[in-house]
Backbone as CSV, one residue per row, in Angstrom:
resi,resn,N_x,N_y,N_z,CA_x,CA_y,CA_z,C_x,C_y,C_z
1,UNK,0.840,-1.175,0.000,0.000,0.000,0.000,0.893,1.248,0.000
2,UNK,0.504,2.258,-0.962,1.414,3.115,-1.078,1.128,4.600,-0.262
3,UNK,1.903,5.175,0.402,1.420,6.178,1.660,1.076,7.635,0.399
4,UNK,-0.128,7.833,1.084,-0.232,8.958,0.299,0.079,10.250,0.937
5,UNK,0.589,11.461,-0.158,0.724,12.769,-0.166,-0.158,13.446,1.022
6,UNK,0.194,14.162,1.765,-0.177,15.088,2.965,-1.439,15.809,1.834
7,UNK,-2.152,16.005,2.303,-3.950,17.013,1.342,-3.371,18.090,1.461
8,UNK,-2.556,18.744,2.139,-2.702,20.358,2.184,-1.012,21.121,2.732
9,UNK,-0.476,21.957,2.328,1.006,21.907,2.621,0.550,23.647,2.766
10,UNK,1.266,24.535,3.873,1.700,26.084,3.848,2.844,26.760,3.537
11,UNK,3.033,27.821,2.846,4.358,28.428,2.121,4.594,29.431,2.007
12,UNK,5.810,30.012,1.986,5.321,31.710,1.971,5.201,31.892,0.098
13,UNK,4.158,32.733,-0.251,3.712,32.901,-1.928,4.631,33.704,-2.538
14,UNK,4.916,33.692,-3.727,5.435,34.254,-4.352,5.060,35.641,-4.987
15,UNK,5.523,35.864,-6.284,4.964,37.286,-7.450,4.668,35.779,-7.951
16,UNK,4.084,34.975,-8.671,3.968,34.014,-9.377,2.440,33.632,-8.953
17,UNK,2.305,33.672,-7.737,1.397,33.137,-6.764,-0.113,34.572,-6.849
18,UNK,0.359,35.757,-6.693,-0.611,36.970,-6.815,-1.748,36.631,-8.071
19,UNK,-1.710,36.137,-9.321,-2.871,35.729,-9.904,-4.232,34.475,-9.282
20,UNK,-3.435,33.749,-8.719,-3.886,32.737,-8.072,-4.667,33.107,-7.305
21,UNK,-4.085,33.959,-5.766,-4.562,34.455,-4.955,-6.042,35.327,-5.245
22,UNK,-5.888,35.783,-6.326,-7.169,36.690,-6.661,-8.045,36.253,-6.928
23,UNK,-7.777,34.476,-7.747,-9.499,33.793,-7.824,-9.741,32.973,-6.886
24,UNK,-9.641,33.368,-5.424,-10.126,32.876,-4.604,-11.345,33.602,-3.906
25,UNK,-12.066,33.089,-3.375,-13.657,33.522,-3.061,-13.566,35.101,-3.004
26,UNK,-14.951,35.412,-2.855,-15.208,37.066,-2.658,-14.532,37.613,-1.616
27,UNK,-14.581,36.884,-0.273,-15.146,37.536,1.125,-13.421,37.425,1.379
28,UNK,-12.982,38.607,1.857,-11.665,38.469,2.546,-12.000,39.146,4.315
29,UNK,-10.569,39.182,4.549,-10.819,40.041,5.951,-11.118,41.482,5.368
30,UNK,-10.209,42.113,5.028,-10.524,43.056,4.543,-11.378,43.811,3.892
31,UNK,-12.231,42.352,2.959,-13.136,43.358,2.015,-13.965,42.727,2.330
32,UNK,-15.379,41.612,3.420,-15.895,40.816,3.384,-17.252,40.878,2.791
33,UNK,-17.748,41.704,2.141,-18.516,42.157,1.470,-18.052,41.591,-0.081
34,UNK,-17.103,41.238,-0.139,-16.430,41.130,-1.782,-16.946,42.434,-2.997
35,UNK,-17.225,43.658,-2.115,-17.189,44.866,-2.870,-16.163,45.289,-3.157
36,UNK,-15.484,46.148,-3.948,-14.528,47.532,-3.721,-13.079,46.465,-4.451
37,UNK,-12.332,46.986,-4.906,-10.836,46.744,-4.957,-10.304,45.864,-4.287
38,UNK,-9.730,44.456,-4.337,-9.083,43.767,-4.112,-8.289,44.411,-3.763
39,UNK,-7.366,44.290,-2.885,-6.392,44.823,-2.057,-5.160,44.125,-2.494
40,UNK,-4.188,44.699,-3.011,-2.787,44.371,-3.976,-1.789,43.885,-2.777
41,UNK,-1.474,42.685,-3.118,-0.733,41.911,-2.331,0.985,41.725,-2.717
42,UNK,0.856,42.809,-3.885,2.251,42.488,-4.143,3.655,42.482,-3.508
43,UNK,3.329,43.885,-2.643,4.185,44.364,-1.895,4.608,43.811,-0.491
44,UNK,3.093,42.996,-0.333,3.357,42.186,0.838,4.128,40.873,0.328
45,UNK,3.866,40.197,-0.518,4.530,38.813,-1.283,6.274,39.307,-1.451
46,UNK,6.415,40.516,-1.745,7.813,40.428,-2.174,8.276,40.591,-0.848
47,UNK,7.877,41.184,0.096,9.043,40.995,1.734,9.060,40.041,2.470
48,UNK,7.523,38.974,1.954,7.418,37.717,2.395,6.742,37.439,3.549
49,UNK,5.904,38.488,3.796,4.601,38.855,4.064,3.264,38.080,3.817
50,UNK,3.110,36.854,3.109,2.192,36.145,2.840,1.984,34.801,3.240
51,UNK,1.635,34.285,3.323,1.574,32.670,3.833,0.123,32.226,2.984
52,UNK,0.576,30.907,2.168,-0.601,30.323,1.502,-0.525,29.078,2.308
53,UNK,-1.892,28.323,1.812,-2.078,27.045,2.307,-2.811,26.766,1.064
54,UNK,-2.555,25.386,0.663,-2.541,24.958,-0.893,-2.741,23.403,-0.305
55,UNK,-4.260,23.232,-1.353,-4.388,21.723,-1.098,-4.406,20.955,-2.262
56,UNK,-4.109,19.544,-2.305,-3.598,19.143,-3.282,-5.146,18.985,-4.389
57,UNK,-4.808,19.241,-5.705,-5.942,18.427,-6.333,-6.001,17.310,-6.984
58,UNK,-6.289,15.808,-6.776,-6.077,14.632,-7.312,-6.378,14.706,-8.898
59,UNK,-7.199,15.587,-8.980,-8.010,15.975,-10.645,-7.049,16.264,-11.344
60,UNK,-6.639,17.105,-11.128,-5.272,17.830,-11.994,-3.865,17.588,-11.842
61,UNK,-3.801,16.759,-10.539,-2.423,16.304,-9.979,-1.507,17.569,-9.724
62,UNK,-1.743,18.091,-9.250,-1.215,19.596,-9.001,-2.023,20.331,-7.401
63,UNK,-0.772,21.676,-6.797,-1.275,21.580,-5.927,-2.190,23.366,-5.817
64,UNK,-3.180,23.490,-5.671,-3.856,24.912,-5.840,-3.814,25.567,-4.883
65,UNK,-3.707,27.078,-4.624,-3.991,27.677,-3.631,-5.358,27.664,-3.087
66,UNK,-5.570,27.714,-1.712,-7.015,27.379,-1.307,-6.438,28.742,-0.460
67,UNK,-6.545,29.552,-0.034,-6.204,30.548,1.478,-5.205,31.169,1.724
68,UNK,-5.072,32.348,1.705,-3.432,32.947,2.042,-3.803,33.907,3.618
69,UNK,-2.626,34.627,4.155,-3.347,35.410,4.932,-1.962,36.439,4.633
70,UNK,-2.328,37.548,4.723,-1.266,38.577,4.271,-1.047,39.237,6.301
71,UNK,0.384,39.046,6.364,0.503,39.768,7.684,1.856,40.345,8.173
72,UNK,2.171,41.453,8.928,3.602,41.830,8.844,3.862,42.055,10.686
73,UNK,5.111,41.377,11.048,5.477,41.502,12.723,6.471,42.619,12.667
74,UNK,6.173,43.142,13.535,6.873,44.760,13.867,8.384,43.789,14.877
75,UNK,8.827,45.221,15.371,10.219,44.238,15.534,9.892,44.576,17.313
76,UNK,8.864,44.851,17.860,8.427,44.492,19.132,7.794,43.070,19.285
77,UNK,7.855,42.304,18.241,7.159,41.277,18.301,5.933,41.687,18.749
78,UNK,5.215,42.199,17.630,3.478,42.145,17.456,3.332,41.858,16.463
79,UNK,2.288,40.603,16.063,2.164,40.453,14.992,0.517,41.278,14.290
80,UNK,0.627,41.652,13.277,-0.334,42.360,12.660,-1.352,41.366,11.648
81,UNK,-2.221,40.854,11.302,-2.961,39.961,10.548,-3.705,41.222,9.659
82,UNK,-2.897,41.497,8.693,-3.524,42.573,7.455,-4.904,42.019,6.778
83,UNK,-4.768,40.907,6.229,-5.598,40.696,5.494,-5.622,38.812,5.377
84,UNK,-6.653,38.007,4.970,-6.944,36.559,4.623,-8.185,36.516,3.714
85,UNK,-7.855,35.284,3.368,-8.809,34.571,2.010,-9.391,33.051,2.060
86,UNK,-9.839,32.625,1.658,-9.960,31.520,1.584,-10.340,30.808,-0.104
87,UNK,-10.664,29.397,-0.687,-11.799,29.805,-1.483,-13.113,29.742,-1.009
88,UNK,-14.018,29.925,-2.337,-15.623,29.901,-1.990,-16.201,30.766,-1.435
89,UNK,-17.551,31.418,-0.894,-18.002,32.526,-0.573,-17.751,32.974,0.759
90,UNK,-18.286,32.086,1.116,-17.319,32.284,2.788,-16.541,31.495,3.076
91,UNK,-16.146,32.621,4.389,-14.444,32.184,4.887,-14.446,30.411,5.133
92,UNK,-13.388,29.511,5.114,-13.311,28.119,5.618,-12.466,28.648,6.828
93,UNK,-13.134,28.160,7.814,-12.421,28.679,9.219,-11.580,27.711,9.297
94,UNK,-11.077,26.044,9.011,-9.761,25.355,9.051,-8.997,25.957,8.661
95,UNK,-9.141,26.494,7.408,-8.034,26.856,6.448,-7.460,28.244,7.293
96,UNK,-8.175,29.541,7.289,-7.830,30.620,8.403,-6.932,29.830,9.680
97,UNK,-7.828,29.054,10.425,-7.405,28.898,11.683,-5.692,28.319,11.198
98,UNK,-5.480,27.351,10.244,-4.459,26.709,10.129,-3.270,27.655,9.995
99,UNK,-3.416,28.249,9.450,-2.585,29.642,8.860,-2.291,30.872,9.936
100,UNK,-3.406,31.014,10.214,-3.270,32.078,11.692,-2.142,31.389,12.710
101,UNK,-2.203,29.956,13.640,-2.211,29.164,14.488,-0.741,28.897,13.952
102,UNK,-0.379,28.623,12.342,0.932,28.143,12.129,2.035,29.394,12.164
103,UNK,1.483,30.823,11.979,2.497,32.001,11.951,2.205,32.202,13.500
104,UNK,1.486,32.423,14.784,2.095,32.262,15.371,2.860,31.586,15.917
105,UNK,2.809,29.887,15.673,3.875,29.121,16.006,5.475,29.731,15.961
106,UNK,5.326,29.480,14.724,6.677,30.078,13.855,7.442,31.340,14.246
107,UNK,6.477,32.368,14.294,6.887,33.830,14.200,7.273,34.178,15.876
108,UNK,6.309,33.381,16.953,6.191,33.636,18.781,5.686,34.714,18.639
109,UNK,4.930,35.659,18.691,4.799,37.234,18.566,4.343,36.936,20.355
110,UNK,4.163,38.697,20.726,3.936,38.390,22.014,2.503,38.816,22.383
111,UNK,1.961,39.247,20.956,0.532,39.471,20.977,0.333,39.829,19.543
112,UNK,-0.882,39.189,18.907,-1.052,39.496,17.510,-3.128,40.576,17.578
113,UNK,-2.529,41.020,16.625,-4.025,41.874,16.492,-4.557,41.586,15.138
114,UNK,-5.887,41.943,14.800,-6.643,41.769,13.240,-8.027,42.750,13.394
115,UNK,-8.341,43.445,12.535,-9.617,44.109,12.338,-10.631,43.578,11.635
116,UNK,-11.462,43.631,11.583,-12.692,42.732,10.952,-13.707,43.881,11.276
117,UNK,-14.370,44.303,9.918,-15.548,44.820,9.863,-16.599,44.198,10.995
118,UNK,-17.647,45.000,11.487,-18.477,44.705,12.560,-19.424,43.457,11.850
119,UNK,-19.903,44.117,10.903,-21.054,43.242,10.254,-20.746,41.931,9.309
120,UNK,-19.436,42.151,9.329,-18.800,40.585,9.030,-18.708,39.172,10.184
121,UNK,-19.894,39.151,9.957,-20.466,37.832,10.699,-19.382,36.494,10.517
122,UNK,-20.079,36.166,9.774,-18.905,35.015,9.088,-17.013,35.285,9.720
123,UNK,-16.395,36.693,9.408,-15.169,36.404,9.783,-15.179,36.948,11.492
124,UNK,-16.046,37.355,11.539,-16.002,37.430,13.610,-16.716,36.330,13.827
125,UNK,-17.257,35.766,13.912,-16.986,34.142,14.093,-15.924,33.336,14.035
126,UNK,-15.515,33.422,13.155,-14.472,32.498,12.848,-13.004,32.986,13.539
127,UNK,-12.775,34.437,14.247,-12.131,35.099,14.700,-12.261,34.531,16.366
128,UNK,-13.677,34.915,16.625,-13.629,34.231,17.760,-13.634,32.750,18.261
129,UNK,-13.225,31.775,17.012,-13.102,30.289,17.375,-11.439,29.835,17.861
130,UNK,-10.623,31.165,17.176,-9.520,30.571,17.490,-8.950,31.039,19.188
131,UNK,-8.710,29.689,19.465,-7.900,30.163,20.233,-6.849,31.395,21.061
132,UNK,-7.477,31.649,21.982,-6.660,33.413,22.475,-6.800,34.233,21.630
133,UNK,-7.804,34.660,20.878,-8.362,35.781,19.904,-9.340,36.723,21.056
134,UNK,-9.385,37.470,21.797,-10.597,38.164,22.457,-10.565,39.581,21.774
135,UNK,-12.139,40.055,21.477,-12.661,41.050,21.460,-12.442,42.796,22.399
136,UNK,-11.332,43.097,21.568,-10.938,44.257,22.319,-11.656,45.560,22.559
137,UNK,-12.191,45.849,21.480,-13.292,46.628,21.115,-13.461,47.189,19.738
138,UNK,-14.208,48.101,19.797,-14.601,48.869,18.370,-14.336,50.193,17.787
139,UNK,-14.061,50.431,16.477,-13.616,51.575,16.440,-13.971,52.077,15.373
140,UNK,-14.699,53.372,14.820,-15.241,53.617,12.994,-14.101,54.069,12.846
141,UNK,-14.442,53.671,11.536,-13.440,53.726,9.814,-14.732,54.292,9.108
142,UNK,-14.733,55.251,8.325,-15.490,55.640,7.589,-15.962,54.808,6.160
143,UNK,-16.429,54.027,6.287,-18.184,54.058,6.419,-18.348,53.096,7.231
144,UNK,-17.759,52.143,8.093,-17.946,51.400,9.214,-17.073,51.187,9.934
145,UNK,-18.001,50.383,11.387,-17.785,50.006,12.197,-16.542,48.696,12.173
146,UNK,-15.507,49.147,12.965,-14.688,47.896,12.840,-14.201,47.372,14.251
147,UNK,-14.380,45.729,14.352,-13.987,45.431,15.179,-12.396,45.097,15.409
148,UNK,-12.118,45.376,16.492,-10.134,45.015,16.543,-10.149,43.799,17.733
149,UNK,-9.631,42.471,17.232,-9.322,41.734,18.321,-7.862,41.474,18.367
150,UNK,-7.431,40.909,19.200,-6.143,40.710,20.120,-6.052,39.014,20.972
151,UNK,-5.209,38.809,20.222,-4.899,37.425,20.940,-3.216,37.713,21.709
152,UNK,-3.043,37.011,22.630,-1.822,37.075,23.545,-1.581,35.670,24.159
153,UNK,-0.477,35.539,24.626,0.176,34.190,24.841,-0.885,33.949,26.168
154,UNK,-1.039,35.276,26.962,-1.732,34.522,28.278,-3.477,34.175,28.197
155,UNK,-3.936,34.567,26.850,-5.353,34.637,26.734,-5.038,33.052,25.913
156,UNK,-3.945,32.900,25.158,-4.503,31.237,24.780,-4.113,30.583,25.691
157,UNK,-3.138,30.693,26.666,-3.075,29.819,27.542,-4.631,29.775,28.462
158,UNK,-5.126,30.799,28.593,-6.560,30.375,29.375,-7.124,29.546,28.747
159,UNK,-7.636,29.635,27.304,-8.269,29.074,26.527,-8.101,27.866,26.897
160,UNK,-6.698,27.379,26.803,-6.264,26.376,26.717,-6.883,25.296,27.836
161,UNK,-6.593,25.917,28.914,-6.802,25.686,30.197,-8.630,25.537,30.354
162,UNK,-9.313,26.686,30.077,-11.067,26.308,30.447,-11.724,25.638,29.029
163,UNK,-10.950,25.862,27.727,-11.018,24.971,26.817,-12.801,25.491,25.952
164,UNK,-12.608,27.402,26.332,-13.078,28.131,25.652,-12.746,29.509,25.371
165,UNK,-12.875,30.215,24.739,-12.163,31.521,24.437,-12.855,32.457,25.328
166,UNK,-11.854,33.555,25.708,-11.819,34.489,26.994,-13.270,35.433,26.374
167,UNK,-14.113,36.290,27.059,-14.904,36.944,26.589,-14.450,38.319,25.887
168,UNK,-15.337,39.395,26.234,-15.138,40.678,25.822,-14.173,41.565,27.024
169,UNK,-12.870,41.923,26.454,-12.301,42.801,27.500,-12.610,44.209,27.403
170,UNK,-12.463,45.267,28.295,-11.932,46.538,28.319,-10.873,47.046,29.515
C-alpha cells in the first residue's frame, strides 16, 4: 500500500502566486462584502509577508492555492494579521485557523491583532473560534464600524486551560 501525499502543505507565496490568490472567493478580511478593490498583495509577497495554504488536487495532480493570509510583525514582536482569504463565498475557518495558528507558532509574537468589519459575521466568528483571539473593542473607519481583536500568549493559555475563548475585555 502506497502512503499517500499530505492534502494540504503552507508556504510563503510568491509574485507568481498573486494571480492565483485573486481567484479565490469574494469575502476576505478586509473586504468581506467582496465589494470595492481587491487589495494588492504584491508588496506584501515580495518581503514575504504572505503565507498560503494549498491543497492538493487529485483531478489535476497539481497543488492549488485554497487561502493565504497577508501579515507583517513589527520588531516588538506584534504580529499584525492585514488581510486573509480563503476559497468559496465564505471564509473556511480550518483553512484561516491553520494559517493564523501556524504564523504564530513560527513567528512567537507576544501578541497578535486583526480588524474585521463589525457586520462581518462570518469572519467574527471564525475570529472568535480561534484560540486566544478576544474582542478588544470597536472603532469607525469611515463608512464602518470595525472590530479590533487581540490574541496574547496569556489569553490562549486560558483558553487552553477552560477549553473556551476568553470573553469581551476593556
Amino acid at each position: 500500500m502506497a502512503t499517500e501525499e499530505l492534502s494540504f502543505r503552507m508556504r510563503p507565496a510568491t509574485p507568481q502566486d498573486i494571480a492565483g490568490m485573486r481567484q479565490l472567493g469574494a469575502s476576505t478580511l478586509s473586504h468581506p462584502d467582496g465589494k470595492g478593490r481587491k487589495e494588492g498583495h504584491r508588496g506584501a509577497v515580495q518581503r514575504g509577508e504572505v503565507v498560503l495554504l494549498e491543497r492538493y488536487d487529485s483531478r489535476i495532480r497539481d497543488w492549488r492555492i485554497s487561502a493565504f493570509v497577508d501579515w507583517h510583525i513589527r520588531v516588538d514582536d506584534v504580529l499584525t494579521l492585514r488581510d486573509a482569504g480563503t476559497e468559496g463565498e465564505v471564509p473556511h475557518s480550518g483553512m484561516v485557523k491553520q494559517l493564523v495558528m501556524e504564523l504564530i507558532r513560527s513567528l512567537s509574537p507576544v501578541e497578535a491583532t486583526l480588524k474585521v468589519r463589525v457586520d462581518a459575521a462570518d469572519w467574527n466568528e471564525l475570529i472568535r473560534g480561534i484560540a486566544g483571539f478576544a474582542l478588544e473593542g470597536s472603532e469607525y473607519r469611515r463608512p464602518h464600524w470595525i472590530n479590533v481583536w487581540q490574541w496574547t500568549r496569556e489569553s490562549a493559555a486560558q483558553a487552553a486551560r477552560t477549553g473556551r475563548a476568553p470573553q469581551f475585555r476593556r
